[in-house]
OpenMM code with the backbone's topology and positions (N, CA, C; nanometers):
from openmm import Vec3, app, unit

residues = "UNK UNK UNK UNK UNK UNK UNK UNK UNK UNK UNK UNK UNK UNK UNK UNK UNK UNK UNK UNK UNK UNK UNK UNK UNK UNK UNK UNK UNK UNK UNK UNK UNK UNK UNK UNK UNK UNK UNK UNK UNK UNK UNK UNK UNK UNK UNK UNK UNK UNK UNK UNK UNK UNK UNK UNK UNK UNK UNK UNK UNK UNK UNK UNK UNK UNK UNK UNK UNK UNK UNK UNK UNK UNK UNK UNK UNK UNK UNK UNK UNK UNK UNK UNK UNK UNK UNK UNK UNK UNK UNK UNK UNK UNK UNK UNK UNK UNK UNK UNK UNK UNK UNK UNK UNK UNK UNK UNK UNK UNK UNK UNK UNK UNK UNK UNK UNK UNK UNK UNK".split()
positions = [
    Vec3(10.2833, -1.3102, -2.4553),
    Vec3(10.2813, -1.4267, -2.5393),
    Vec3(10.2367, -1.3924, -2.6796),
    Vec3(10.2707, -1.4949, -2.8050),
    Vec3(10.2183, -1.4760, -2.8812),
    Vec3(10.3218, -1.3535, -2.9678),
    Vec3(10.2591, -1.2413, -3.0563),
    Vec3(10.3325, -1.1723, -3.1005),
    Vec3(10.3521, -1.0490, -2.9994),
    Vec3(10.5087, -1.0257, -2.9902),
    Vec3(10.5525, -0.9066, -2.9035),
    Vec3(10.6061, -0.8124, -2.9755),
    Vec3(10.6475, -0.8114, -3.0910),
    Vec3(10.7051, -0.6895, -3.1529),
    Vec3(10.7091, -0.7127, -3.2981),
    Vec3(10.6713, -0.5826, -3.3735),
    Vec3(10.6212, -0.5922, -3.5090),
    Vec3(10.4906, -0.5734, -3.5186),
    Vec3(10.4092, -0.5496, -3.6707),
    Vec3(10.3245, -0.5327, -3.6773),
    Vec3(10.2697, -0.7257, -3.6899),
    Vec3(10.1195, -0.7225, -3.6199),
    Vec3(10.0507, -0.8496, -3.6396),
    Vec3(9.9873, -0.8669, -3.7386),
    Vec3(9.9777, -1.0227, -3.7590),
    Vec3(9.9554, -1.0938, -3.9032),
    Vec3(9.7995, -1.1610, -3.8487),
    Vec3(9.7284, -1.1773, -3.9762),
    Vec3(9.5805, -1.2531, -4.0082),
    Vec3(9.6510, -1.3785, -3.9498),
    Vec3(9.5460, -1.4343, -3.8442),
    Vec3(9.5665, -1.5505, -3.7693),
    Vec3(9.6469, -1.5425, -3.6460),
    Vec3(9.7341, -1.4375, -3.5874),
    Vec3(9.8488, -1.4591, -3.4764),
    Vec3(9.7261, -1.4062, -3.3565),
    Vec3(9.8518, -1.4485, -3.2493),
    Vec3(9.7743, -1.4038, -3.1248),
    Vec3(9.8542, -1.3074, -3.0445),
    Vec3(9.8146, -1.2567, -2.9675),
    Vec3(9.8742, -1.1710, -2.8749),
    Vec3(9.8050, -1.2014, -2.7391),
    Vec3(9.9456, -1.1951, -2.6586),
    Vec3(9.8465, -1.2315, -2.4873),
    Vec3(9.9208, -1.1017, -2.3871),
    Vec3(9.8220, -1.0694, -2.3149),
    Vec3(9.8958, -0.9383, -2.2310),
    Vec3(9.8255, -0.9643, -2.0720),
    Vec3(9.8824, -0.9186, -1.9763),
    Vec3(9.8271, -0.8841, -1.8373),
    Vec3(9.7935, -0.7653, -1.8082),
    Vec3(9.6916, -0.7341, -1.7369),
    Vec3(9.6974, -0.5997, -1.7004),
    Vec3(9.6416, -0.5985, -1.5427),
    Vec3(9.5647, -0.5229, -1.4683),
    Vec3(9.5520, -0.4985, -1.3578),
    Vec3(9.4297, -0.4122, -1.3685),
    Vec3(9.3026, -0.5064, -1.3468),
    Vec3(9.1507, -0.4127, -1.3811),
    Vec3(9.0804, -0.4486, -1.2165),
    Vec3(9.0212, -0.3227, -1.1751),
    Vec3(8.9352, -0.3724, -1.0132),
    Vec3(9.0555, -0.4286, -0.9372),
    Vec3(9.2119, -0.3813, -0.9129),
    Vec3(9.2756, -0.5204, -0.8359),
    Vec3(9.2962, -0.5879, -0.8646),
    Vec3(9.2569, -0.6288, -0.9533),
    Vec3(9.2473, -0.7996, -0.9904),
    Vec3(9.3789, -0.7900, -1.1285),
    Vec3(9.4564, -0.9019, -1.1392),
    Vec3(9.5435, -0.9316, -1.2271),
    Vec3(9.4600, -1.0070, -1.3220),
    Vec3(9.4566, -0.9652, -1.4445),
    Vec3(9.3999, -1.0538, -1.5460),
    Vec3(9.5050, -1.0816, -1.7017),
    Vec3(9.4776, -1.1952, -1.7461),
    Vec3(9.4883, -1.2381, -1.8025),
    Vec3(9.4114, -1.2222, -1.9670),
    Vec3(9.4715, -1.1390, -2.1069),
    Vec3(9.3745, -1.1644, -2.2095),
    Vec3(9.4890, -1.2402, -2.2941),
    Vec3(9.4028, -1.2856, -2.3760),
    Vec3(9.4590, -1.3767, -2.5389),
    Vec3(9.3707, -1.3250, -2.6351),
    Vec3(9.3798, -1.2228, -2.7586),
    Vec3(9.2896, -1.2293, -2.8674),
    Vec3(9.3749, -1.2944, -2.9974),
    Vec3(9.3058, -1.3134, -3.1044),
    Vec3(9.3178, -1.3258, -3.2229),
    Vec3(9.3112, -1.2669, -3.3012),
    Vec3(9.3847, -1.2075, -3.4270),
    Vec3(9.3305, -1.1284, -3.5667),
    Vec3(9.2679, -1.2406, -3.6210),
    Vec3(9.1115, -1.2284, -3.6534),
    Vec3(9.0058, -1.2574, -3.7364),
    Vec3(8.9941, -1.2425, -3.8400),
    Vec3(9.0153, -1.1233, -3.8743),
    Vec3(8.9966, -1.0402, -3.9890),
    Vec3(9.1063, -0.9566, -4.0519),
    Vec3(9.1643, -0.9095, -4.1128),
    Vec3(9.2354, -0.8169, -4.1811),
    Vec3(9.2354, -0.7457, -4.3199),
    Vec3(9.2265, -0.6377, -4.3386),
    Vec3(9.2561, -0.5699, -4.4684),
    Vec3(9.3465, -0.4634, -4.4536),
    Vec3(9.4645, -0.4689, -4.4613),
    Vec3(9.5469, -0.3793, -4.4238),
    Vec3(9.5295, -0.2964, -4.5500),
    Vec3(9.6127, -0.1838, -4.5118),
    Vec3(9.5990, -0.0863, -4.4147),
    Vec3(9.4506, -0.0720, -4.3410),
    Vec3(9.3429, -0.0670, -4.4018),
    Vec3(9.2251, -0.0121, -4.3672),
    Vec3(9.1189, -0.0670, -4.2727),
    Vec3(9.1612, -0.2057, -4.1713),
    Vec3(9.0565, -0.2614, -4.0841),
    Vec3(9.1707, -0.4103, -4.0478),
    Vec3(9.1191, -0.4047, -3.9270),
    Vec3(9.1221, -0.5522, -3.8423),
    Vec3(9.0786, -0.5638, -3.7554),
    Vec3(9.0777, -0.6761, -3.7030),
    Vec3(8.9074, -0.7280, -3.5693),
    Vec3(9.0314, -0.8077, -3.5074),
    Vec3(8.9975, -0.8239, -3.3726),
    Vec3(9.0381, -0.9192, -3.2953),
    Vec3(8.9395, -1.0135, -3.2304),
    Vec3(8.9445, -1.1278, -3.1446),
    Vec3(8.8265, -1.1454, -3.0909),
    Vec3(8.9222, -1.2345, -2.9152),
    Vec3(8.8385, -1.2139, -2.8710),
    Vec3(8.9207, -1.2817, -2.7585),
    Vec3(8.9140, -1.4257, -2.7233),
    Vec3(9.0005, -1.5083, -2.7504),
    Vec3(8.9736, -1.6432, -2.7256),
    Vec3(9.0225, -1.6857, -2.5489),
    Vec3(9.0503, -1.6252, -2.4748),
    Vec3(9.1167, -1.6112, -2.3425),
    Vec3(9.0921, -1.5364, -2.2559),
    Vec3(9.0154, -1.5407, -2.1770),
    Vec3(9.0233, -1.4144, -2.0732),
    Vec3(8.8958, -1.3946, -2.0158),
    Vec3(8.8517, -1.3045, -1.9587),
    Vec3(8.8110, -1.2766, -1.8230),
    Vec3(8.6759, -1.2416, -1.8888),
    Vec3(8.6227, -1.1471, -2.0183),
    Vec3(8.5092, -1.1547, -2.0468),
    Vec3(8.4344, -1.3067, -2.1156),
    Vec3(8.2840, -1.3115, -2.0923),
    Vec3(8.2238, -1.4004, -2.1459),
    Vec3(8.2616, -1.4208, -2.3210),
    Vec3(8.2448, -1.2837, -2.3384),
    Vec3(8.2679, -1.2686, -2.4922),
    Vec3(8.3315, -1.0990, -2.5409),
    Vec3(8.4038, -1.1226, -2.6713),
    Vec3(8.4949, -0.9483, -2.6738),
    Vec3(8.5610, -0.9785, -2.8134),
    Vec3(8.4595, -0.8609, -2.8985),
    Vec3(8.5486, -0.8174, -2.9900),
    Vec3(8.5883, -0.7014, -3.0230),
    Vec3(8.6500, -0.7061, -3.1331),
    Vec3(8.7509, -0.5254, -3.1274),
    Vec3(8.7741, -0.5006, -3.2513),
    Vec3(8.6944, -0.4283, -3.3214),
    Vec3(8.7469, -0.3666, -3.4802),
    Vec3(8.8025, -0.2503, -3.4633),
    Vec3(8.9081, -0.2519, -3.5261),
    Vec3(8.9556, -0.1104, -3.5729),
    Vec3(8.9576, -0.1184, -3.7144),
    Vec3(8.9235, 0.0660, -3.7343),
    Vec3(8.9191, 0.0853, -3.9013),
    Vec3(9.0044, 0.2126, -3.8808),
    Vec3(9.0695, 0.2403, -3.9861),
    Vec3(9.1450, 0.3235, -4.0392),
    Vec3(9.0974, 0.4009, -4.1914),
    Vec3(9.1132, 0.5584, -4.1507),
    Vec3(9.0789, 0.6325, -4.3173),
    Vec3(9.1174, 0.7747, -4.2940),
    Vec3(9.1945, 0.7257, -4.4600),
    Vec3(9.2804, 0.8849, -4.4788),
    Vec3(9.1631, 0.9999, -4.4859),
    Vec3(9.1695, 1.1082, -4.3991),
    Vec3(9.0599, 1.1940, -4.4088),
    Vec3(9.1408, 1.3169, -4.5535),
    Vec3(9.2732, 1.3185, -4.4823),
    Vec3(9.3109, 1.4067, -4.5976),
    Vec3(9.5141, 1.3803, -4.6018),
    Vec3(9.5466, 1.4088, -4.6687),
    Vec3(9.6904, 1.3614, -4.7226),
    Vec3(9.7696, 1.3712, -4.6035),
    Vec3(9.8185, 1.2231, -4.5069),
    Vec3(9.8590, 1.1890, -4.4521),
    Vec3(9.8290, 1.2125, -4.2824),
    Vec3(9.6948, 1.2080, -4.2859),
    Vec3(9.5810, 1.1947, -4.1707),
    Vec3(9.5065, 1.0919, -4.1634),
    Vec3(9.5028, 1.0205, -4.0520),
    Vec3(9.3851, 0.9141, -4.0513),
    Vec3(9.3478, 0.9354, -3.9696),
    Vec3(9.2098, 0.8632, -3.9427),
    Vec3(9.1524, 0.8494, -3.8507),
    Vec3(9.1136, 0.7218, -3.7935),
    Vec3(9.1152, 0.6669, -3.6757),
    Vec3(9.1103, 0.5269, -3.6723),
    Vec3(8.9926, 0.5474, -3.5542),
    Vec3(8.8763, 0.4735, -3.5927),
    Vec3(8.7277, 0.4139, -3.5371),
    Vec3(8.7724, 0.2999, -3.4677),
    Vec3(8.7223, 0.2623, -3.3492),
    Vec3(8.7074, 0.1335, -3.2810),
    Vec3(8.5658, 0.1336, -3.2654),
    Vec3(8.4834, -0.0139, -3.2598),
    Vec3(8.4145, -0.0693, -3.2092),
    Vec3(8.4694, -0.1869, -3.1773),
    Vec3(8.4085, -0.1666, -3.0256),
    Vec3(8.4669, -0.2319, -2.9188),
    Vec3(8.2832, -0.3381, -2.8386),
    Vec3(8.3081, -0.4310, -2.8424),
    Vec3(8.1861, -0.5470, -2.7799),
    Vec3(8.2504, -0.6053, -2.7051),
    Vec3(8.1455, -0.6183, -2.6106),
    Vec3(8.1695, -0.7079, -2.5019),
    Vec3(8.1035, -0.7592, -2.4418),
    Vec3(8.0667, -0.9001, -2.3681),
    Vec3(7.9592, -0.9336, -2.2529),
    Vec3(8.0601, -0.9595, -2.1715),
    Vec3(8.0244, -0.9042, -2.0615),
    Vec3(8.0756, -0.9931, -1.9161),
    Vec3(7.9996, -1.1078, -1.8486),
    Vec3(8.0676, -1.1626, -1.7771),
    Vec3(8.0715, -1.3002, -1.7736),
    Vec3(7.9915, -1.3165, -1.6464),
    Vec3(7.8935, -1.4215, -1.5934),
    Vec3(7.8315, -1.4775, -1.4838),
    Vec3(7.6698, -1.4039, -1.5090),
    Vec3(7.6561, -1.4250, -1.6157),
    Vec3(7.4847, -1.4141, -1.7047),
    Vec3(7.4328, -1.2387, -1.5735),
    Vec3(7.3194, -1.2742, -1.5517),
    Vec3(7.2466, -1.1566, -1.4771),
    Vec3(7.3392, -1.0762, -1.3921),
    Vec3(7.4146, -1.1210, -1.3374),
    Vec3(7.5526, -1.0349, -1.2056),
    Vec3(7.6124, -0.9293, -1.3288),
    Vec3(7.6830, -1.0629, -1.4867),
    Vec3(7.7536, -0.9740, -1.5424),
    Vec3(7.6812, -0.8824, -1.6280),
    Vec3(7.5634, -0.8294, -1.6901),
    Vec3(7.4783, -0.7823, -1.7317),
    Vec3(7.4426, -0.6037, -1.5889),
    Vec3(7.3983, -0.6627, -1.5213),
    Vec3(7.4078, -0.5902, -1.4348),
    Vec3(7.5290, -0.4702, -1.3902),
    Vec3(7.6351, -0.5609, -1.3993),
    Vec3(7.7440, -0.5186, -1.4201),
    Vec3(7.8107, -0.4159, -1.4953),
    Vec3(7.7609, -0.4370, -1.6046),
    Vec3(7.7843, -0.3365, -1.7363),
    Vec3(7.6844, -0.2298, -1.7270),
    Vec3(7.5835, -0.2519, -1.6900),
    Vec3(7.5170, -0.1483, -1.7130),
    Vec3(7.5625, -0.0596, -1.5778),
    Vec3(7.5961, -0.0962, -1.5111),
    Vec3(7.6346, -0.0388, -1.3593),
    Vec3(7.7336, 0.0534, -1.3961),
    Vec3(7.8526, 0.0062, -1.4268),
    Vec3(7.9706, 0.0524, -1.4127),
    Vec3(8.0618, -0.0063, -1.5083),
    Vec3(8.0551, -0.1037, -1.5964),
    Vec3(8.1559, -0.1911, -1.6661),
    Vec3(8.1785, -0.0955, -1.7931),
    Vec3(8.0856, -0.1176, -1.8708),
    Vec3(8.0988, 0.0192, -2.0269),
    Vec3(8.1179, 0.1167, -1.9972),
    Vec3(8.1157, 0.1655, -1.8965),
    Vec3(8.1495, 0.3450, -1.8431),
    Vec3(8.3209, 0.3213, -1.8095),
    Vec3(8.3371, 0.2000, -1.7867),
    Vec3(8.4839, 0.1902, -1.7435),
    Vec3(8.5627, 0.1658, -1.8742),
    Vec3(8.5164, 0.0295, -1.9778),
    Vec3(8.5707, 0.0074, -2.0959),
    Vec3(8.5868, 0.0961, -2.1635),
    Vec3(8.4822, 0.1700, -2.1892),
    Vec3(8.5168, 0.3279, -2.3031),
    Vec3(8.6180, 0.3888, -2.2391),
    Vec3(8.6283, 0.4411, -2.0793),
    Vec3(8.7617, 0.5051, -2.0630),
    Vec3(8.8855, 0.4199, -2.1289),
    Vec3(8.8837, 0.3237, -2.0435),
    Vec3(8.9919, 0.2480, -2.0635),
    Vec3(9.0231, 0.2233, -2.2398),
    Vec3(8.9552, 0.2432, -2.3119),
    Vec3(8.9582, 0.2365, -2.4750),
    Vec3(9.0502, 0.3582, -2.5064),
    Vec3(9.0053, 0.4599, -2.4701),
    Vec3(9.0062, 0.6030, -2.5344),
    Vec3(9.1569, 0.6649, -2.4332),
    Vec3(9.1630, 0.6344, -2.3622),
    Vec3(9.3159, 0.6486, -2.3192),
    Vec3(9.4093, 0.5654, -2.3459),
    Vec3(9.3911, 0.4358, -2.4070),
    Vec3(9.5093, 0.4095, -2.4967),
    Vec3(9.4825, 0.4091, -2.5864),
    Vec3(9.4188, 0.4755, -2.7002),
    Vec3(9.3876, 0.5275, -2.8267),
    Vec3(9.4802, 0.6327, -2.8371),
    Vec3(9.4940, 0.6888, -2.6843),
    Vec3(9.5410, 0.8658, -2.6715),
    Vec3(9.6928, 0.8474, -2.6531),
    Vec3(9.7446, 0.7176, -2.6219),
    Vec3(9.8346, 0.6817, -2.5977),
    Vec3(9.9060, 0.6467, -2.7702),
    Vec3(9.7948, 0.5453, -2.8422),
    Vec3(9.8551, 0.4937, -3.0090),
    Vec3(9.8836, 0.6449, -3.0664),
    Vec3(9.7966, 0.7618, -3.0198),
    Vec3(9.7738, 0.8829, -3.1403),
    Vec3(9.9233, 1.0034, -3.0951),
    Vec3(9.9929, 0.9710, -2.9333),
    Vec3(10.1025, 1.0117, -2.9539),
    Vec3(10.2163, 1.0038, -3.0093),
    Vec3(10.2140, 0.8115, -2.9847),
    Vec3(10.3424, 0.7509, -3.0474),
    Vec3(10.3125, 0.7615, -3.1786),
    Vec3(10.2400, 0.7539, -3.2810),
    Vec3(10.1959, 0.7755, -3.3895),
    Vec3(10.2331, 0.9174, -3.4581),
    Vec3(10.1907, 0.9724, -3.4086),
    Vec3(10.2546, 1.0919, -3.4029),
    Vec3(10.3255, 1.1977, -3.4096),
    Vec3(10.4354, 1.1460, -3.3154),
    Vec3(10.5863, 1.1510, -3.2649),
    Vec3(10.6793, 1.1041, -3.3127),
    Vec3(10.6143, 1.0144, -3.3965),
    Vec3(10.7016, 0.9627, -3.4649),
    Vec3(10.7973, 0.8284, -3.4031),
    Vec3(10.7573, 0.8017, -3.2804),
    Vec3(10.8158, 0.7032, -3.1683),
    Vec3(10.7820, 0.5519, -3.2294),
    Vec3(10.6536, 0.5406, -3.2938),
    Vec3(10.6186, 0.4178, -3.3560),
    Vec3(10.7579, 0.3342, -3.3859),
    Vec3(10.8353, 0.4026, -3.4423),
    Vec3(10.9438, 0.3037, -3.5308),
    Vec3(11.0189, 0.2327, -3.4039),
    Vec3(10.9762, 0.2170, -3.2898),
    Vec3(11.0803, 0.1962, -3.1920),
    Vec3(11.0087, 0.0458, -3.1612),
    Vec3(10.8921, 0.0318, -3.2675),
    Vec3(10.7974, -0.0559, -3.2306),
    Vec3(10.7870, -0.1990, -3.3500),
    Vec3(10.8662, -0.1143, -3.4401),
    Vec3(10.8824, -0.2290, -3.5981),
    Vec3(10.9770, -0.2500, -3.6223),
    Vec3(11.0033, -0.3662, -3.5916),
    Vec3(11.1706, -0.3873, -3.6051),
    Vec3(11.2295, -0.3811, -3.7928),
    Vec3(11.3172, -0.3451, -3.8202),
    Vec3(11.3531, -0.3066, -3.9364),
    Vec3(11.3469, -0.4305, -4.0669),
] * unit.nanometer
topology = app.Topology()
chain = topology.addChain("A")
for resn in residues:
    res = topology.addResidue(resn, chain)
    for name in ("N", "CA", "C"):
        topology.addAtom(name, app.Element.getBySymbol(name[0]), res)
């Protein structure tokens, strides 16, 4: 739902499913923020955490290299269970789950495959 192809605009949404623990879930975030090229935030208005936001920043380290930073927040949801939770096993899972599709943006990026992703 929301935007499926192209780059996203200040204000749109994007909604995706995925499959976390078994469980089929449901997210919706928002762009919050934007300064293109160099930063945008999402925040999640939909979905399965209590609360979740997501900056990415972008910076040329040297002529036609970037590097792109995430900070990534989150609470999970059902107060003391979801607290517990995170410290258990939840942030040990989110950082994977971050950093392998980071590893995923830094091939297509890359490869040059991106363009298969912006329509002309």
């Amino acid at each position: 739902g929301g935007v499926t192809t192209g780059l996203i605009e200040m204000g749109q949404q994007v909604r995706w499913r995925a499959r976390h623990f078994g469980v089929r879930q449901t997210l919706t975030v928002r762009i919050t923020a934007m300064e293109r090229p160099y930063f945008f935030e999402d925040k999640m208005v939909h979905g399965m955490f209590y609360s979740m936001e997501h900056q990415h920043f972008f910076e040329e380290v040297e002529h036609g290299k970037i590097i792109m930073r995430d900070i990534f927040n989150f609470e999970a949801p059902f107060g003391v269970l979801g607290k517990f939770a995170e410290s258990l096993f939840l942030t040990r899972y989110m950082r994977k789950f971050i950093e392998e599709r980071n590893q995923v943006i830094k091939e297509v990026a890359e490869s040059g495959r991106y363009v298969d992703y912006i329509p002309e």
